[in-house]
Wavefront OBJ file of the C-alpha trace (Angstrom):
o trace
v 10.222 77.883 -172.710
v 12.920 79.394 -174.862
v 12.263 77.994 -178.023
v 8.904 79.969 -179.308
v 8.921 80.829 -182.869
v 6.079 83.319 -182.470
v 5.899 86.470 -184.266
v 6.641 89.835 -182.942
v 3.588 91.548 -181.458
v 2.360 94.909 -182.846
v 2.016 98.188 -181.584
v -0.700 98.939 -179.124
v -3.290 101.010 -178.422
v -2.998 105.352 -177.936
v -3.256 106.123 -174.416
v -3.411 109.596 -172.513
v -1.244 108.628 -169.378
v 1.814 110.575 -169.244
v 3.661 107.781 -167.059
v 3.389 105.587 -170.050
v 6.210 105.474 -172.188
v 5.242 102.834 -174.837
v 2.129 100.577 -174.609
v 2.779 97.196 -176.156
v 0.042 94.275 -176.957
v 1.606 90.975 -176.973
v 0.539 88.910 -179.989
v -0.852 85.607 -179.416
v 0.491 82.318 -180.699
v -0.861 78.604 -180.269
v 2.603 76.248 -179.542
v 0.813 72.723 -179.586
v -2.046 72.426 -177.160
v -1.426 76.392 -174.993
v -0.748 79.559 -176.031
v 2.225 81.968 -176.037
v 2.025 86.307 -175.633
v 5.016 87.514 -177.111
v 5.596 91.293 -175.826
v 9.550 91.535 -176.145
v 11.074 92.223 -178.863
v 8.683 94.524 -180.306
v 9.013 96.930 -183.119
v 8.522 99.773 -180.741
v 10.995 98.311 -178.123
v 13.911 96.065 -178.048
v 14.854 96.229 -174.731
v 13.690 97.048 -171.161
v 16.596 97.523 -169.073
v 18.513 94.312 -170.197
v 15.384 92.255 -170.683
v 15.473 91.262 -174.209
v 12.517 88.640 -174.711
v 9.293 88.442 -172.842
v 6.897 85.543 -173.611
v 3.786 84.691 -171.297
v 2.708 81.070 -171.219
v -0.600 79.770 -170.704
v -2.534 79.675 -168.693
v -3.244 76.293 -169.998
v -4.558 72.861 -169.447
v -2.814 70.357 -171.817
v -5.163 67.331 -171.752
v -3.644 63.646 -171.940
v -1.427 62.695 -173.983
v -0.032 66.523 -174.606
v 2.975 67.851 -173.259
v 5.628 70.380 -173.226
v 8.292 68.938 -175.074
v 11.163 71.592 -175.960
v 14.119 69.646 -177.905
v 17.946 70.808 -177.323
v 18.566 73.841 -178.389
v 21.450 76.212 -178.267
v 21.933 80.088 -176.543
v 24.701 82.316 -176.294
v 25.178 86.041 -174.945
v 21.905 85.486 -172.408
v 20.315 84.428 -169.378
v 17.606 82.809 -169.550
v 14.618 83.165 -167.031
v 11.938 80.765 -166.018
v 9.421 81.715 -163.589
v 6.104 79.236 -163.161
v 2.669 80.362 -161.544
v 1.574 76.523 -162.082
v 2.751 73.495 -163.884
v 5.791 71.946 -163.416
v 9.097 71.789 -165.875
v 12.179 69.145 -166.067
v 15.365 71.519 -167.548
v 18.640 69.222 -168.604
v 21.537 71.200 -170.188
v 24.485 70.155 -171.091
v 26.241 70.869 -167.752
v 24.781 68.552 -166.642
v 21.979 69.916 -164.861
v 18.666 68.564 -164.282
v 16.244 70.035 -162.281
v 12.596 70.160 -162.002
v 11.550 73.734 -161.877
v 8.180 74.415 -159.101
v 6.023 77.201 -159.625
v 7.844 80.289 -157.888
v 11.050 79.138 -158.129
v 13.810 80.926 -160.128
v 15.780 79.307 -162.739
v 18.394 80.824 -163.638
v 20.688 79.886 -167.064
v 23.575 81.714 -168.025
v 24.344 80.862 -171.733
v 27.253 83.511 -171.889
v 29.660 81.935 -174.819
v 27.405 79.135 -175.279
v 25.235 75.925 -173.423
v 22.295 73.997 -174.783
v 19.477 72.964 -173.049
v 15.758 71.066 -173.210
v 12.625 71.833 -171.308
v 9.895 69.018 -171.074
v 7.029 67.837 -168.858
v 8.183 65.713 -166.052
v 7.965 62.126 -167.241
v 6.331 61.176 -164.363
v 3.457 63.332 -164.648
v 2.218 62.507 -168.405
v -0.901 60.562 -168.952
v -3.068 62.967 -167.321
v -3.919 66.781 -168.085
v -1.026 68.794 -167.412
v -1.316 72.829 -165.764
v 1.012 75.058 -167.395
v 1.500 79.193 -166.548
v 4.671 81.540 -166.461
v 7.095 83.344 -168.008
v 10.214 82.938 -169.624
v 12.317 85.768 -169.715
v 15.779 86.698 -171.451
v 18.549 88.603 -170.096
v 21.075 90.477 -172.476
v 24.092 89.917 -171.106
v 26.414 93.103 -170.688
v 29.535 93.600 -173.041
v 32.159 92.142 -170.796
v 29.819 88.916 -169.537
v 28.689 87.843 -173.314
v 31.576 84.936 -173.127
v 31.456 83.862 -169.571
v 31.374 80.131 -168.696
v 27.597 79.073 -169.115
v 26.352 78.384 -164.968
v 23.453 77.682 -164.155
v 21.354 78.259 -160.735
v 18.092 77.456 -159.362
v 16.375 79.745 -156.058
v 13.445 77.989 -154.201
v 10.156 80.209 -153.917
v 11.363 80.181 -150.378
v 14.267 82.085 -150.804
v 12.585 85.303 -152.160
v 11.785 88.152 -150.239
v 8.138 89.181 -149.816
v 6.371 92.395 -148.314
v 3.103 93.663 -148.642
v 1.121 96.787 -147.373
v -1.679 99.036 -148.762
v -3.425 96.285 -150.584
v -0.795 94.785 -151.915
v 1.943 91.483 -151.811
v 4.769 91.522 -153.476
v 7.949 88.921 -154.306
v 11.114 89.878 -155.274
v 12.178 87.785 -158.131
v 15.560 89.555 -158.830
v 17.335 93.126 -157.537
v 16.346 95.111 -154.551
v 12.486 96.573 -154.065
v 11.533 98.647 -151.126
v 14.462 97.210 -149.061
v 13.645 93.622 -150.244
v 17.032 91.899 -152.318
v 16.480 88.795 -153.952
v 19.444 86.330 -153.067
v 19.571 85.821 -157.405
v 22.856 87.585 -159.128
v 22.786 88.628 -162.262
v 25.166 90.105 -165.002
v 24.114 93.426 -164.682
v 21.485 95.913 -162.667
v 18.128 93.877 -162.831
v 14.719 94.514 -161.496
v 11.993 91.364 -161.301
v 9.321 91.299 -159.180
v 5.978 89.755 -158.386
v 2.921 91.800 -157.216
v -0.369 91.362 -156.764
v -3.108 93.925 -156.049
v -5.965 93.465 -153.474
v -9.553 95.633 -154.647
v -8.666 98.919 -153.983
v -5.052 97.795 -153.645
v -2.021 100.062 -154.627
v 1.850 99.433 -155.177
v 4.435 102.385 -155.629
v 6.869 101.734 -157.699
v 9.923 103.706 -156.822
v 12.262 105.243 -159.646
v 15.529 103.736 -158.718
v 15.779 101.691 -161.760
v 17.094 103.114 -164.638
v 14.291 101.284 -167.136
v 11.175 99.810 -165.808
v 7.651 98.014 -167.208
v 4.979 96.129 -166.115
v 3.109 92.949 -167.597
v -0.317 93.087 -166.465
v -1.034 89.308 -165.888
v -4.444 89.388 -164.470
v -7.206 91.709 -163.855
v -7.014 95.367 -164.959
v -4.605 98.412 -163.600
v -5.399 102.136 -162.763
v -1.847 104.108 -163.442
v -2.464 108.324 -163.184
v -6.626 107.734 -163.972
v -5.987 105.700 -166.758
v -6.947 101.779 -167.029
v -5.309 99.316 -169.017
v -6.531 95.530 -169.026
v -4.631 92.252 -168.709
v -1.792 91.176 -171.073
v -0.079 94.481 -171.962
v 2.969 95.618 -171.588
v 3.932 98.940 -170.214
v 6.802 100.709 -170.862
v 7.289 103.608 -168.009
v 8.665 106.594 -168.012
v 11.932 107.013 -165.781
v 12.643 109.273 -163.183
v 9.331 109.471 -161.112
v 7.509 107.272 -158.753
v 4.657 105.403 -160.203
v 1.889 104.073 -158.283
v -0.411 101.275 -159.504
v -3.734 100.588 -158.419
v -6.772 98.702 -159.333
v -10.400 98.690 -158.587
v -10.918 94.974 -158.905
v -7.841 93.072 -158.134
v -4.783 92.308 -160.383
v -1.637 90.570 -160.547
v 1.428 92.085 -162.851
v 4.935 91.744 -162.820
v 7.305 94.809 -162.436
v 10.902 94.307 -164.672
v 13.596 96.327 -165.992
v 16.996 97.709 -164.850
v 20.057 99.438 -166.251
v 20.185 100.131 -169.940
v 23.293 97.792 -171.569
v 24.493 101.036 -173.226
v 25.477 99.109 -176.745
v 22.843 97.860 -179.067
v 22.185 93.945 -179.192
v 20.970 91.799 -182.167
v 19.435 89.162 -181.345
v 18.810 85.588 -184.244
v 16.631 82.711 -182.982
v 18.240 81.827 -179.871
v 21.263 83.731 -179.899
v 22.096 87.459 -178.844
v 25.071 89.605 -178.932
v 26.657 93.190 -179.686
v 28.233 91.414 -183.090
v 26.191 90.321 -186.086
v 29.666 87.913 -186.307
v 29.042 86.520 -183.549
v 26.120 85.307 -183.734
v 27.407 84.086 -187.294
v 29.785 81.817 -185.916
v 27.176 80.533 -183.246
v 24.988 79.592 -186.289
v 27.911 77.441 -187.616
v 28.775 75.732 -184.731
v 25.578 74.796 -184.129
v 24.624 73.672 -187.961
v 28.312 71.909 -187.819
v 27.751 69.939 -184.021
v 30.144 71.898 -181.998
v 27.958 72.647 -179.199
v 27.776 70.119 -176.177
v 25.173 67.660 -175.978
v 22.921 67.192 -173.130
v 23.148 64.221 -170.863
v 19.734 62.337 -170.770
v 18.625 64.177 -173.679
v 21.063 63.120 -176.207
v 18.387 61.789 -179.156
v 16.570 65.139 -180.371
v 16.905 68.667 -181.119
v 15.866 71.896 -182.852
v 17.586 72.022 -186.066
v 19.272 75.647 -187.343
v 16.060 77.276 -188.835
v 16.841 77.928 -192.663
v 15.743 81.857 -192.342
l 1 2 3 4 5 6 7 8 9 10 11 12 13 14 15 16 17 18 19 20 21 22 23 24 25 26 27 28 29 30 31 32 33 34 35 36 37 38 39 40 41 42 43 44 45 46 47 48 49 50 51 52 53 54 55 56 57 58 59 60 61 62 63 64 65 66 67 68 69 70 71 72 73 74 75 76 77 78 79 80 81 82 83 84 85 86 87 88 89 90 91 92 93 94 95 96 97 98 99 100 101 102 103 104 105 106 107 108 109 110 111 112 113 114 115 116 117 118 119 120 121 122 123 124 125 126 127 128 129 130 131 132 133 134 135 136 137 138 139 140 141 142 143 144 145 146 147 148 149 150 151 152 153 154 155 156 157 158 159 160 161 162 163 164 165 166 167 168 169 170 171 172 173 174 175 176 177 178 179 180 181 182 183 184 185 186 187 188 189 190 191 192 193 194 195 196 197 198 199 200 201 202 203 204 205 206 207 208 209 210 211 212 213 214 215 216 217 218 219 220 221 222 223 224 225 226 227 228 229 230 231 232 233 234 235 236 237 238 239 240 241 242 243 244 245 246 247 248 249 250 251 252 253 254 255 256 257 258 259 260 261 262 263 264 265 266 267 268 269 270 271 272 273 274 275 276 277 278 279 280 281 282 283 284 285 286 287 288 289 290 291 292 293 294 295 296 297 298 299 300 301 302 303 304 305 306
C-alpha cells in the first residue's frame, strides 16, 4: 500500500560488522486487521540509492469480513513499487488503469507531476479470510523526471530473470544482477532483487551499485561473522563485494542504486527537491484539482491537517 501513516522506526541495534553501514529496525504498526514495518525514512537514513520509503506488509491473514481497502489518494515526484509474496491487490488510478496485481509481479506507478490511485482487495475474493505479504516501495524520482506524465506499467513474475547457484535463487525485480536485467525501466540507476538462501546457502553481492541494503524478510543472515535476524534493514557499505550467508535458511531482498545527488523532502504522499512544490501539491489536492479515478470515484483520503 502507499497510504501507511506509521511512524518512523528508530535506530537499531550496535553491531561490529564493518560491511554494515547503518543498521535500521523497522517499527511496527497495526493498519486494521495486519501489520506494517516501516524501515525507510528513518532518522538515520533518508534514502538508499533513490529508494525513499520502505514498508513491509504482513504477513497476514485478514479473517472475513476484513479487507484492504486503500481510498484515492494523490502522489507526485515518485514511483511507486508493489511487490506481493501472497495475497492479491486490485490498483485503479486515474489513468485509467485497473489491474489486479499477483504475487511476484511488478507494478510499477510513475506519479511524476501528479496521478491518484486506490488499492483494495479484489471484490471477488471478500467474504472469506484474505492472505496478504509484500512490499511497497517508493522511488525518488531524479531532478529532471519529477514532472513527467504519470505511466503506469505492470511485469508478470514471468518476465523476471532468475539464477541461482551456491545455495541460493535469486529474481531480479529491477536493474541488472550477475548478468540478469529485469525488462522494468526506471527513472534512474535502480537495484531490486529477490533472494533466497538455502542452509548453508550464500549470495555475493557485487559492488556495482553505487548504494545498496538488504531487508532481511525471513530467517536470519551471516554477513563477515556477524548475524542479524529477520526484519532489519541493512545499510552496506559501498565499494566491496559482500557475501551473505545463513546457517538456517533466509529470504531478503537486495535494493539500492545511484544516489539522486540533491536532497528530497518528502510530506505524506508527496516528494520532491522543493518544499514549494510539494506546497502547491497540498493545494491542489485540498482544492480538487487532481483527477479522479474511474470506478473509484466515491471515497478518498482527505489532506491530513499536520
Amino acid at each position: 500500500m502507499s497510504f501507511f501513516p506509521g511512524p518512523d522506526p528508530l535506530p537499531g541495534d550496535a553491531f561490529a560488522c564493518d560491511a554494515i553501514e547503518t543498521l535500521i529496525i523497522p517499527r511496527a504498526h497495526d493498519i486494521g486487521g495486519f501489520e506494517v514495518r516501516r524501515a525507510l525514512p528513518s532518522a538515520r537514513r533518508r534514502l538508499v540509492g533513490p529508494f525513499i520509503f520502505f514498508d513491509r506488509m504482513g504477513p497476514a491473514i485478514l479473517r472475513a469480513g476484513q479487507a484492504v481497502d486503500v481510498r484515492p489518494h494523490p502522489h507526485i515526484g515518485l514511483s511507486t513499487v508493489t511487490y506481493l509474496f501472497d495475497g492479491k491487490i486490485r490498483h485503479r488510478d486515474s489513468l485509467g488503469t485497473e489491474m489486479v496485481i499477483e504475487p511476484g509481479d511488478v507494478n510499477l506507478m510513475t506519479a511524476g507531476r501528479g496521478i491518484v490511485h486506490s488499492e483494495r482487495s479484489p471484490e471477488e475474493l471478500r467474504g472469506g479470510p484474505l492472505s496478504l505479504s509484500g512490499l511497497q516501495t517508493w522511488l525518488a524520482l531524479p531532478d529532471d523526471a519529477e514532472e513527467v506524465a504519470p505511466q503506469f506499467e505492470n511485469t508478470g513474475r514471468d518476465e523476471l530473470p532468475e539464477g541461482k547457484g551456491d545455495g541460493a535463487a535469486f529474481r531480479v525485480v529491477i536493474g541488472e544482477l550477475h548478468g540478469s536485467k529485469s525488462p522494468v525501466k526506471t527513472a534512474s540507476d535502480t537495484l531490486y532483487a529477490d533472494i533466497r538462501l538455502e542452509a548453508g546457502g550464500r549470495f555475493q553481492i557485487p559492488p556495482t551499485a553505487e548504494e545498496r541494503a538488504i531487508y532481511i524478510l525471513d530467517g536470519e543472515v551471516d554477513i563477515a561473522g556477524d548475524r542479524f535476524p529477520s526484519d532489519r534493514l541493512l545499510v552496506l557499505r559501498g565499494g566491496d563485494e559482500i557475501v551473505v550467508g545463513s546457517e538456517r535458511g533466509a529470504h531478503f531482498m537486495l535494493f539500492g542504486g545511484a544516489s539522486l545527488g540533491s536532497r528530497r523532502y518528502i510530506w505524506w504522499n508527496f516528494v520532491s527537491s522543493s518544499k514549494e512544490r510539494i506546497e502547491q501539491a497540498k493545494e491542489e489536492w485540498r482544492t480538487g484539482r487532481f483527477d479522479i479515478v474511474p470506478g473509484d470515484e466515491e471515497e478518498f483520503i482527505p489532506l491530513p491537517d499536520n
